[in-house]
C-alpha positions in Angstrom: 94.5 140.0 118.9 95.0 136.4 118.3 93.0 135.3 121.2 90.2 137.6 120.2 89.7 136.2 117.0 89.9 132.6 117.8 87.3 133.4 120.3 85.3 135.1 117.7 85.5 132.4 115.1 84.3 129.9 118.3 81.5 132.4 118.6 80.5 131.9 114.9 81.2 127.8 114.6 78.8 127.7 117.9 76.0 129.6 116.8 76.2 127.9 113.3 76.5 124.5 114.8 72.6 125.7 116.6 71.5 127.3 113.4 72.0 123.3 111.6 70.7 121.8 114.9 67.6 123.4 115.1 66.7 123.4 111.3 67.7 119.9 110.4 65.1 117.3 109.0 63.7 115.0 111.8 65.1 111.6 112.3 62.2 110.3 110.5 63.2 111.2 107.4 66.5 109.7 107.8 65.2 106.4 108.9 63.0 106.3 105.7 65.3 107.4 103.3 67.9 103.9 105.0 65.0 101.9 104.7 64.0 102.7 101.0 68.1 102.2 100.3 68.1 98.6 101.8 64.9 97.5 100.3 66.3 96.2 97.5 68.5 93.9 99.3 65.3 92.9 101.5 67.1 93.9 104.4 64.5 95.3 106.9 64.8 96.2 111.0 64.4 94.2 113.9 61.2 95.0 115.7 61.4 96.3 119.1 61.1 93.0 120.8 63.8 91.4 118.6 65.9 94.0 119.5 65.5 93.0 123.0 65.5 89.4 122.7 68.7 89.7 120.0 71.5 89.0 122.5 69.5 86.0 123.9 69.3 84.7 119.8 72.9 85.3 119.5 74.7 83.2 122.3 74.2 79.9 120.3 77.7 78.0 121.0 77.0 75.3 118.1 76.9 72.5 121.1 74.6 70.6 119.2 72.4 69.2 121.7 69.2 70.7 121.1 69.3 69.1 117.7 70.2 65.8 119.3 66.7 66.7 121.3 64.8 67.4 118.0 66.7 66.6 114.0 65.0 68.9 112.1 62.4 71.8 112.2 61.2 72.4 108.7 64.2 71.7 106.9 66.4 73.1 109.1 68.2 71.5 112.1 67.7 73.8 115.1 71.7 74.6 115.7 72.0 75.9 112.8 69.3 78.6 112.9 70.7 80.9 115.3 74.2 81.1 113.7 73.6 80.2 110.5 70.5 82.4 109.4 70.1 85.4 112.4 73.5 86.6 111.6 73.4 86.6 108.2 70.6 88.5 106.7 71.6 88.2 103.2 71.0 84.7 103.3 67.5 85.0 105.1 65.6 84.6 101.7 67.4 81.2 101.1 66.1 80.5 104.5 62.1 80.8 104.0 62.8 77.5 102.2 63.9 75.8 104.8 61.9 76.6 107.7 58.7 76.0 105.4 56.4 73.5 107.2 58.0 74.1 110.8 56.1 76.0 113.3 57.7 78.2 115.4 55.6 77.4 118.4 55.8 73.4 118.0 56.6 71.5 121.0 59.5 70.0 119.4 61.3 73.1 119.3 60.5 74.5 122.4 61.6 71.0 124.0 64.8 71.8 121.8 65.1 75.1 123.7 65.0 73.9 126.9 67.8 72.1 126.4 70.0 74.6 126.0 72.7 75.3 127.9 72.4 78.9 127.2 69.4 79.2 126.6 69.0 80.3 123.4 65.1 81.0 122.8 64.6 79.0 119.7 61.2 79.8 119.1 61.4 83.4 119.2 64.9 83.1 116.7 62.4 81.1 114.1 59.9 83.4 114.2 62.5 86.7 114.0 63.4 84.3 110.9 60.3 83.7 109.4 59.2 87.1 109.6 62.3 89.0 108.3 62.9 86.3 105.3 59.1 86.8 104.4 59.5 89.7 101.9 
């Protein structure tokens, strides 16, 4: 008899489990109701080609030399803006302020980027910046 009920209460867990499944909201929804949560803390998404390009921002190793190649873009010095401002996105709003009057396609920092050892694409981690610390 035991047998035969666990099976039956397997039975009813299983079709319950589809009954949820195939009436629950649409991810969607979800998304929307994290996004609305998190706006207040301006934190927003990457966009589907940050996403991509993310573990190429990321593998900054702080060696300095593409800010031997160019001091400062804006206000910031270019080794600092992978690891100090992508990781971090609390402190992208303090970071607006510093990359205000540096272009994110300027030769200086695409010369900075090829100099890279791991290539870090400089550019693109400004402009992931720029756009996320915007508002």
């Amino acid at each position: 008899m035991a047998r035969r009920s666990a099976m039956l209460r397997l039975i009813w867990a299983y079709a319950r489990h589809q009954l949820r499944r195939r009436f629950r909201l649409p991810f969607a929804a979800h998304a929307q109701d994290v996004l609305n949560k998190y706006a207040e803390d301006r934190l927003r998404p990457l966009t589907l080609g940050e996403h991509r390009q993310l573990p190429a921002m990321s593998r900054c190793i702080n060696c300095g030399l593409c800010a031997l190649i160019v001091k400062r873009v804006g206000g910031v010095r270019p080794a600092d803006l992978p690891t100090a401002y992508l990781r971090d996105y609390t402190q992208l709003p303090v970071a607006i302020s510093d990359l205000e009057g540096g272009d994110p396609g300027a030769p200086a920092l695409l010369s900075a980027a090829a100099a890279c050892p791991v290539g870090v694409p400089l550019a693109e981690v400004a402009a992931a910046v720029q756009r996320l610390a915007a508002g």
